[in-house]
C-alpha positions in Angstrom: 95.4 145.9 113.3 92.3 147.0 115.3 92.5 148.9 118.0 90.2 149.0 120.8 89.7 151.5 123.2 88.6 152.3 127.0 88.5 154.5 129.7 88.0 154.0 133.1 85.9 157.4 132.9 84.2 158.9 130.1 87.3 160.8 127.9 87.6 162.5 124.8 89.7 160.6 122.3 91.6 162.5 119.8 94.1 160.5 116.9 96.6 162.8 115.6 94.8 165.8 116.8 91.5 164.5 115.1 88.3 164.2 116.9 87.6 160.5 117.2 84.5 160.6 119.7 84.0 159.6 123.6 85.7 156.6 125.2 84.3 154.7 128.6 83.2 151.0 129.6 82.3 150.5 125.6 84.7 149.3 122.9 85.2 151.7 120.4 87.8 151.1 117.5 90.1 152.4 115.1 92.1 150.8 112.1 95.9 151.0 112.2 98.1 150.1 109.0 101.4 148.2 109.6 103.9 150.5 110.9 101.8 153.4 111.1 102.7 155.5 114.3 99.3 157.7 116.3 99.8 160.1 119.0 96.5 159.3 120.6 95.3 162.0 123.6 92.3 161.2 126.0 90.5 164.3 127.8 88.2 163.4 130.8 86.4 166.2 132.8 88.1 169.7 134.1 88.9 167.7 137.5 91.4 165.4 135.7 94.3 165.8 133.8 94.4 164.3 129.8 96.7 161.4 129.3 98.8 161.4 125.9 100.6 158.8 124.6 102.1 157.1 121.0 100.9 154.1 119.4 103.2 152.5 118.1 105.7 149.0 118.7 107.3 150.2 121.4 104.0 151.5 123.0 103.0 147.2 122.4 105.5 146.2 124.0 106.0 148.6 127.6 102.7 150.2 127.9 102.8 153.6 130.4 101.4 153.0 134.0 98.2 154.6 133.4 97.3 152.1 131.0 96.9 148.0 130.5 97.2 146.8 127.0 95.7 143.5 125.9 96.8 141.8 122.6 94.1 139.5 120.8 94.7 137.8 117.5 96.3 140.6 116.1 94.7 143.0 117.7 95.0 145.5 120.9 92.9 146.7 123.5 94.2 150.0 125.2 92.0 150.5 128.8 93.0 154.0 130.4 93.3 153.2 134.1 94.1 155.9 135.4 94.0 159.9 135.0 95.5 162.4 137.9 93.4 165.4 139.3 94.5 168.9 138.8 94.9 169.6 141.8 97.5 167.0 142.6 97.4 168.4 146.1 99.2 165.3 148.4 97.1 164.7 151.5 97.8 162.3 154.5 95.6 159.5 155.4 97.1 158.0 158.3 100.2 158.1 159.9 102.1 155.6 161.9 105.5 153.8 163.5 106.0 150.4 163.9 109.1 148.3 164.6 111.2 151.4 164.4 110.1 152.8 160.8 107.7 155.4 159.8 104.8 155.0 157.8 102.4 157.3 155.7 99.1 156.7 154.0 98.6 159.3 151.5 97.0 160.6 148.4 98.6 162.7 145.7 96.9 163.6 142.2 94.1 161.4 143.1 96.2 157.9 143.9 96.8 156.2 146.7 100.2 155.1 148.2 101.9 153.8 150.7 105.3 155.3 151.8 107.3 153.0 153.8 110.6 154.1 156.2 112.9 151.6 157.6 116.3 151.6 156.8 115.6 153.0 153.3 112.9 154.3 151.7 110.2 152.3 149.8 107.1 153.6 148.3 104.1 151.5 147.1 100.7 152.5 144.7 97.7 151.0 146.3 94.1 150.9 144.7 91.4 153.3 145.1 89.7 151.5 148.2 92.6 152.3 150.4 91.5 155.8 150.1 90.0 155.9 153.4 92.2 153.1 155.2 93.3 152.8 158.3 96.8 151.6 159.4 96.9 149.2 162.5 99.3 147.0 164.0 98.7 143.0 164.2 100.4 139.6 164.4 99.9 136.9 161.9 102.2 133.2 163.8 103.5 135.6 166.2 105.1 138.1 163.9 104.3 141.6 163.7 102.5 142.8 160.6 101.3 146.8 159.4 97.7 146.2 158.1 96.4 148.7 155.9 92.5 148.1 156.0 90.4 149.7 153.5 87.1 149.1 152.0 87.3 145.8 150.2 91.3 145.2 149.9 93.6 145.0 152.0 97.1 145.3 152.2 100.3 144.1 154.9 103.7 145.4 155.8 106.8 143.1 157.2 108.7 144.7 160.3 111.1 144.8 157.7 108.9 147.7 156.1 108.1 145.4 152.8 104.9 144.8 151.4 104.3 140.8 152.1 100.4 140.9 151.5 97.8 143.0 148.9 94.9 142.0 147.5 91.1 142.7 147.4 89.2 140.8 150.7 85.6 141.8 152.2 87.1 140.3 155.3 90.1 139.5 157.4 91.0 137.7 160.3 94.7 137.5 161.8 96.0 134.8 164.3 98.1 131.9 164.1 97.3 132.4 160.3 96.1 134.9 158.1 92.2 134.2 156.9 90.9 136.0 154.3 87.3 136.4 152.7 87.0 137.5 149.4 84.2 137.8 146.8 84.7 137.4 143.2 83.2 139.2 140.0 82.2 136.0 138.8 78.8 134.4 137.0 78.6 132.3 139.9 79.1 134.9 142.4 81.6 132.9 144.2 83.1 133.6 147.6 86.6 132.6 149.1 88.1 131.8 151.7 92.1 132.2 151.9 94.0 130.6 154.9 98.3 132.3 154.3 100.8 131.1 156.5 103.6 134.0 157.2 107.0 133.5 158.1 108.3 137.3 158.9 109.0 137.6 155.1 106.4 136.4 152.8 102.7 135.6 152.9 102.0 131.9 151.2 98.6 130.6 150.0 98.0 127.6 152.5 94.5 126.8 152.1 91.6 127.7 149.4 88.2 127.4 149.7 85.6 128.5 147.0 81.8 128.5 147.4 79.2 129.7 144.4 76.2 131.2 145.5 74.3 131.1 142.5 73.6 128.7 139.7 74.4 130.3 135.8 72.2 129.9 133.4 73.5 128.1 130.6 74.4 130.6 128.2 77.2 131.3 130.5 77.9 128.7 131.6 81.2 128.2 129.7 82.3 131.1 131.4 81.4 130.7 134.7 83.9 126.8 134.2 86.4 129.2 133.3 85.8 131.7 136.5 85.6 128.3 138.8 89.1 126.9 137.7 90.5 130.8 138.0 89.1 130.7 141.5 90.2 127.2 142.0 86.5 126.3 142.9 84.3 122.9 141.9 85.2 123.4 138.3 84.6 119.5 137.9 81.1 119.6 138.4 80.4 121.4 134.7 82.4 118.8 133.2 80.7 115.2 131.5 81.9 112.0 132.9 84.4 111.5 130.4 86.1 114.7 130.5 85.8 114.9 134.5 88.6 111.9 134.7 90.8 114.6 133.9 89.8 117.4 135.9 93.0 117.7 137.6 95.2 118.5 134.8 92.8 121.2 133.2 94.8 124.0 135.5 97.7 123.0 133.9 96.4 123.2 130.4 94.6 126.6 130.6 97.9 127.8 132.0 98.8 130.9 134.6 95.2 133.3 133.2 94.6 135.9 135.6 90.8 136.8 134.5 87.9 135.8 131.8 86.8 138.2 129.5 84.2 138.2 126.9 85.6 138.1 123.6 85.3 141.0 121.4 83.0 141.4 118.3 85.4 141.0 115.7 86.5 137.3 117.6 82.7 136.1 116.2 83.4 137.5 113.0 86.3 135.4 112.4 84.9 132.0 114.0 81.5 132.0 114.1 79.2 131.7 117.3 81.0 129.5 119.4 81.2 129.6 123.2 84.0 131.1 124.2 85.6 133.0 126.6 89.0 135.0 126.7 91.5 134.0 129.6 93.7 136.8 130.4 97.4 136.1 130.8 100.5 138.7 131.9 103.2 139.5 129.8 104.7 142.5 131.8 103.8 145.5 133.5 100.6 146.6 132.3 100.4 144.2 129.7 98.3 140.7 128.8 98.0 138.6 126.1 94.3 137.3 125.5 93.8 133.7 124.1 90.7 132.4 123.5 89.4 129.0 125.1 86.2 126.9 123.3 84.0 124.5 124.7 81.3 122.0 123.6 78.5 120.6 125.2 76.6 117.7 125.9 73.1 117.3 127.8 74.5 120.6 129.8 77.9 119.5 130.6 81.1 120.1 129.3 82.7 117.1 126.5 85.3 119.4 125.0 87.5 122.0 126.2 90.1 123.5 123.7 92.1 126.7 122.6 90.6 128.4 119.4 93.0 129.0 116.5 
């Protein structure tokens, strides 16, 4: 097995106490014999603490919370998330009641969460963005929602005191519905617009619009298809005419993916250059499994779609 690893900042890896280099954004790798066990130990800068952690099937199967493991063809990628600071001192970002509970915006050891009090106790980890976030009271079809508003994400809180609503948006708009803007990390650069109807106890996907703002050149193309039926945009316009009759049932086919990755170097040593993309799919907490979807094309559009094996 090959392992691949990553860090969300640059880290020290040691293997068994060994040396093994620096980890960040690029793949590094190790070789792993079957059954072989590593007590692998990143080290980032003095302001973070290290992370340690054993490799072996367990670790492949319920990954630790600072980590997301992605399994590929027999192989792994382990991405280190997340590291705590030193200090771990807790500090309170905002502070508020609404519909009779109490609720707390804070940071401790560098992450963000948000501690919920109504008729229990309920404590939720929120991304970095909501580091600076504001708390503020709203209505979405004339029920009271907790906004937490932070830069690029935003989260919402039931008069319950249960998170109903979390996800990155550039910009929000609360009324009779809940409208969202969001932009995507796609080749396309495509934008969003979300329309969620609320009933006091869940927010539910009504409407979805999804606009690209720039044309990809073809040598990505494949994955920018991908990223449009992720996004649930005009994925039917890369298709040719005798794959577009069929449009509709390509969601279905490509299955519940939750992102498109590049495959990894090893994926064109075992199948040649073909143009593929990896879509991303949960398992569990903190860990996907990778497939690996193939197209072909014809005068620029897309005549075959199918899952390399």
């Amino acid at each position: 097995m090959r392992v691949y690893f990553l860090s969300e900042r640059p880290a020290a890896l040691k293997l068994n106490g060994a040396y093994m280099g620096l980890i960040d954004s690029f793949e590094k790798f190790v070789e792993m014999g079957e059954g072989q066990k590593l007590l692998a130990e990143a080290v980032p800068d003095a302001e973070y603490m290290p992370v340690n952690f054993f490799i072996d099937e367990k670790f492949f199967s319920a990954p630790p919370d600072f980590t997301e493991v992605y399994l590929t063809e027999g192989d792994a990628v382990i991405y280190i998330s997340r590291y705590t600071r030193r200090d771990g001192e807790i500090k309170v970002i905002a502070q508020t009641q609404f519909c009779g509970g109490q609720y707390t915006l804070f940071t401790n050891g560098g992450r963000v969460y948000l501690n919920c009090e109504k008729d229990g106790c309920t404590l939720y980890p929120l991304s970095a963005g909501f580091e600076n976030a504001t708390l503020r009271e709203d209505a979405v079809g004339g029920r009271p929602v907790l906004l937490a508003e932070g830069k690029g994400c935003l989260a919402a809180v039931s008069e319950e005191g249960k998170r109903v609503f979390y996800n990155p948006a550039e910009s929000w708009e609360c009324g009779e519905k809940l409208i969202v803007n969001v932009a995507f990390n796609t080749c396309a650069d495509c934008r969003g617009v979300c329309t969620f109807g609320y009933d006091g106890t869940a927010m539910r996907l009504e409407k979805s619009v999804t606009k690209e703002s720039v044309a990809p050149d073809e040598r990505v193309l494949h994955f920018a298809f991908f990223e449009s039926v992720l996004t649930r945009g005009n994925f039917a316009k890369y298709l040719a005419d005798d794959l577009k009759v069929m449009a509709d049932e390509l969601p279905d086919f490509l299955g519940g993916f939750v992102d498109v990755t590049l495959p990894y170097s090893r994926f064109y040593q075992r199948h040649g250059d073909l143009r593929a993309a990896g879509l991303v799919y949960p398992v569990a907490d903190n860990l996907f499994k990778v497939k690996y979807y193939a197209v072909d094309l014809t005068d620029g559009k897309i005549s075959n779609v199918y899952e390399v094996e």
